[in-house]
C-alpha positions as CSV (number, residue, x, y, z in Angstrom):
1,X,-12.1,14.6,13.2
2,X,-12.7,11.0,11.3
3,X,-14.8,8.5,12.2
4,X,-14.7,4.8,12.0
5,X,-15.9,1.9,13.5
6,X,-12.5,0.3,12.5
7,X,-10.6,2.9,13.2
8,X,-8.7,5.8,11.4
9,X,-4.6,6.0,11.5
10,X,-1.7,7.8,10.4
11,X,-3.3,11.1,9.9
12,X,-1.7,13.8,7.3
13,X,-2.7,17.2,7.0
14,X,-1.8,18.9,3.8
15,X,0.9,21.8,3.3
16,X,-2.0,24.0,2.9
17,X,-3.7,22.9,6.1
18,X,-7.0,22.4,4.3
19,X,-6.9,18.6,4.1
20,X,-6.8,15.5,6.2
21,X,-5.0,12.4,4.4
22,X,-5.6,9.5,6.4
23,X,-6.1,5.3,6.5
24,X,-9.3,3.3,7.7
25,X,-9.3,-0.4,7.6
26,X,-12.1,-0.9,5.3
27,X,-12.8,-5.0,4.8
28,X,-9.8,-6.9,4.7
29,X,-7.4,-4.1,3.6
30,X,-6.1,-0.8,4.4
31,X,-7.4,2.2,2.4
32,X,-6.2,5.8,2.1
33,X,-9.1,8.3,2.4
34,X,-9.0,11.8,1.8
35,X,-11.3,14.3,3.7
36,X,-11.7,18.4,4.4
37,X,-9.5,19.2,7.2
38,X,-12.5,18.9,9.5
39,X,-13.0,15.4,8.4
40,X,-16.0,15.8,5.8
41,X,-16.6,14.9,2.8
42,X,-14.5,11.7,3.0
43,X,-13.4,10.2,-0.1
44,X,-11.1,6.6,-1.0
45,X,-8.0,7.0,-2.9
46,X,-6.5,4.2,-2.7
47,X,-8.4,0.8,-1.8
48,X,-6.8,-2.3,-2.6
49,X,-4.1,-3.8,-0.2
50,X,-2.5,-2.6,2.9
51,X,-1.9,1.3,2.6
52,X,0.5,2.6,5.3
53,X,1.8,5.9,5.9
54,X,0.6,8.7,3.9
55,X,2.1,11.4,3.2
56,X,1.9,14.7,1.4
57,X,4.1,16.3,-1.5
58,X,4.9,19.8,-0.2
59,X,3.2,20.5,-3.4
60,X,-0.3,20.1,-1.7
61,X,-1.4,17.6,-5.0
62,X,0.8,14.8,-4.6
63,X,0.9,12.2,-1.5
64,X,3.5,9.3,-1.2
65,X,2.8,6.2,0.7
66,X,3.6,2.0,1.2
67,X,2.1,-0.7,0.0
68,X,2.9,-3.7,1.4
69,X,1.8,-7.2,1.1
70,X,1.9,-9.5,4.4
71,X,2.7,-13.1,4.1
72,X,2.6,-13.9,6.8
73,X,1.4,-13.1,10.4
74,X,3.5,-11.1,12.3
75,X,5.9,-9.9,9.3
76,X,7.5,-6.6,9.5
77,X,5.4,-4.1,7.0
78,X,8.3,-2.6,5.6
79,X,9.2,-5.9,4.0
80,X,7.5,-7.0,0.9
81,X,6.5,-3.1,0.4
82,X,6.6,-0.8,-2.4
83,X,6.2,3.1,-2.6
84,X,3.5,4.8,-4.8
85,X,2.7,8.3,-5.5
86,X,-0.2,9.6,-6.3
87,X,-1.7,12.9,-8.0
88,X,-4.8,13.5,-5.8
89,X,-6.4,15.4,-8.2
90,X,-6.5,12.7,-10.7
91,X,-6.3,9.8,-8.6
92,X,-3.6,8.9,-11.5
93,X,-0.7,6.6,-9.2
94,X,2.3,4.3,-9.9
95,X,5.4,3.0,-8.4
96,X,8.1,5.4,-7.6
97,X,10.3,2.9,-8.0
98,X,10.4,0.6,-11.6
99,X,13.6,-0.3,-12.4
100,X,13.4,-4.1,-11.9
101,X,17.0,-4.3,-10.2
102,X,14.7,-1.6,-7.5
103,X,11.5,-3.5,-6.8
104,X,13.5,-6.7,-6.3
105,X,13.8,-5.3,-2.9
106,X,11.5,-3.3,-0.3
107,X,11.3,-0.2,-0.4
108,X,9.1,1.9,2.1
109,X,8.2,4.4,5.0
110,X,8.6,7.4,3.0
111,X,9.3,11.2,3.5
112,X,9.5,13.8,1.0
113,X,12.0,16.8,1.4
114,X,10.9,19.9,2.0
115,X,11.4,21.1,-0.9
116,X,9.3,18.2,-2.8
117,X,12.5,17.6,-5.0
118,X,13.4,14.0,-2.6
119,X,12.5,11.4,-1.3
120,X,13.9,9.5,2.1
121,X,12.7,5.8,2.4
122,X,13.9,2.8,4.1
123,X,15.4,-0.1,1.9
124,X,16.8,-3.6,1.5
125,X,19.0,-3.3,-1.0
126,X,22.2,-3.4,0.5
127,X,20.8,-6.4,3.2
128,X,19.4,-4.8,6.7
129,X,17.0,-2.2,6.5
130,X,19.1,1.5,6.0
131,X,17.9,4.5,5.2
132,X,18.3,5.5,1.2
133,X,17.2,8.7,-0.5
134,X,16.2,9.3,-4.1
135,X,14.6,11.9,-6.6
136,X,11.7,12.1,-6.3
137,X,11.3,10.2,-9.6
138,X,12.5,7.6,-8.1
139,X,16.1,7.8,-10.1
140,X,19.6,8.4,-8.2
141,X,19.2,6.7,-5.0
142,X,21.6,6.6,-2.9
143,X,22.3,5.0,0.5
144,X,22.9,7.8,3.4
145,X,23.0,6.3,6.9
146,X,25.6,3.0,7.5
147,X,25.4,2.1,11.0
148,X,28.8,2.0,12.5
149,X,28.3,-1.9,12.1
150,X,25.9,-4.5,10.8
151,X,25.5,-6.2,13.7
152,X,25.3,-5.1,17.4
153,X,28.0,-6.4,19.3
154,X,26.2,-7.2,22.8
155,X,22.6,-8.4,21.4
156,X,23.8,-9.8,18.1
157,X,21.3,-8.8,16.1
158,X,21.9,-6.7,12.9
159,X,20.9,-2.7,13.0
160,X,18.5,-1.8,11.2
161,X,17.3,1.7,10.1
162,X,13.2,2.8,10.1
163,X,11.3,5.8,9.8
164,X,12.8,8.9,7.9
165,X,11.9,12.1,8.6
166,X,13.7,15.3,7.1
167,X,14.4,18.4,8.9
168,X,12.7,21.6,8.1
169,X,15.7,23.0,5.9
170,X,16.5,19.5,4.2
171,X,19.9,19.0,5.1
172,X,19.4,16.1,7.5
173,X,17.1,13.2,8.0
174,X,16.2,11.7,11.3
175,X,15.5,8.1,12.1
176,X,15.2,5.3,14.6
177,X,18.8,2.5,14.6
């Protein structure tokens, strides 16, 4: 459907099924384009930094996504990353999160609820990567998923939590340990 020298990733399509949300390495940076569903009329969102994982607000307006900032080669995305949301009508965006006690840590890989009124993302804040979910105003977030320890007894290595994803009727959220 897209087409890129560079390549095109993490494809979207909109609750509606009439849009293709997407991100094409474009110089130096990863960008968040927006097309018709049969990938014309192309247009950039979001350009500056690295732009990972899209996705739509079952509102059909909104999208969600990461931005991260790599500091070095080989990093893990989620770290040093912050969610933004986005009206695509507008192109007005911010932070979901503000609160400074929030952005202190990272705060990424997100999924909105089915119902549009959450938001699942995977966070810092209380040391290894978990899985946390908030209003979708970024307020009230809570931490849902505690491994049954930090660390893994055989490999010694602490657990960590990654990629949300709700189920249809919103009562439970997936994910990788």
């Amino acid at each position: 459907l897209t087409h890129s020298q560079k390549g095109c990733r993490m494809p979207s399509v909109s609750p509606d099924g009439t849009q293709l949300l997407y991100v094409e390495q474009i110089g130096h940076g990863l960008a968040i384009l927006l097309a018709d569903i049969d990938g014309k009329k192309p247009r950039v969102l979001v350009d500056e930094g690295m732009n990972l994982l899209p996705s739509w607000v079952p509102d059909g307006r909104h999208i969600v996504w990461m931005k991260t900032r790599q500091e070095e080669k080989g990093q893990d995305p989620a770290s040093n990353s912050q969610i933004h949301i986005m009206d695509t009508r507008t192109g007005n965006s911010r932070r979901l999160f503000s609160d400074p006690d929030q952005i202190k840590f990272s705060n990424a890989m997100p999924a909105v609820s089915p119902n549009g009124q959450k938001v699942a993302f995977v966070s810092n804040r209380s040391g290894a990567f978990r899985i946390w979910v908030s209003n979708l105003d970024g307020s009230e977030a809570d931490l849902v998923s505690r491994p049954p320890s930090e660390q893994h007894e055989r490999l010694k290595l602490p657990y960590e939590q990654k990629v949300p994803t709700w189920s249809p009727d919103g009562q439970r959220i997936a994910h990788w340990e």
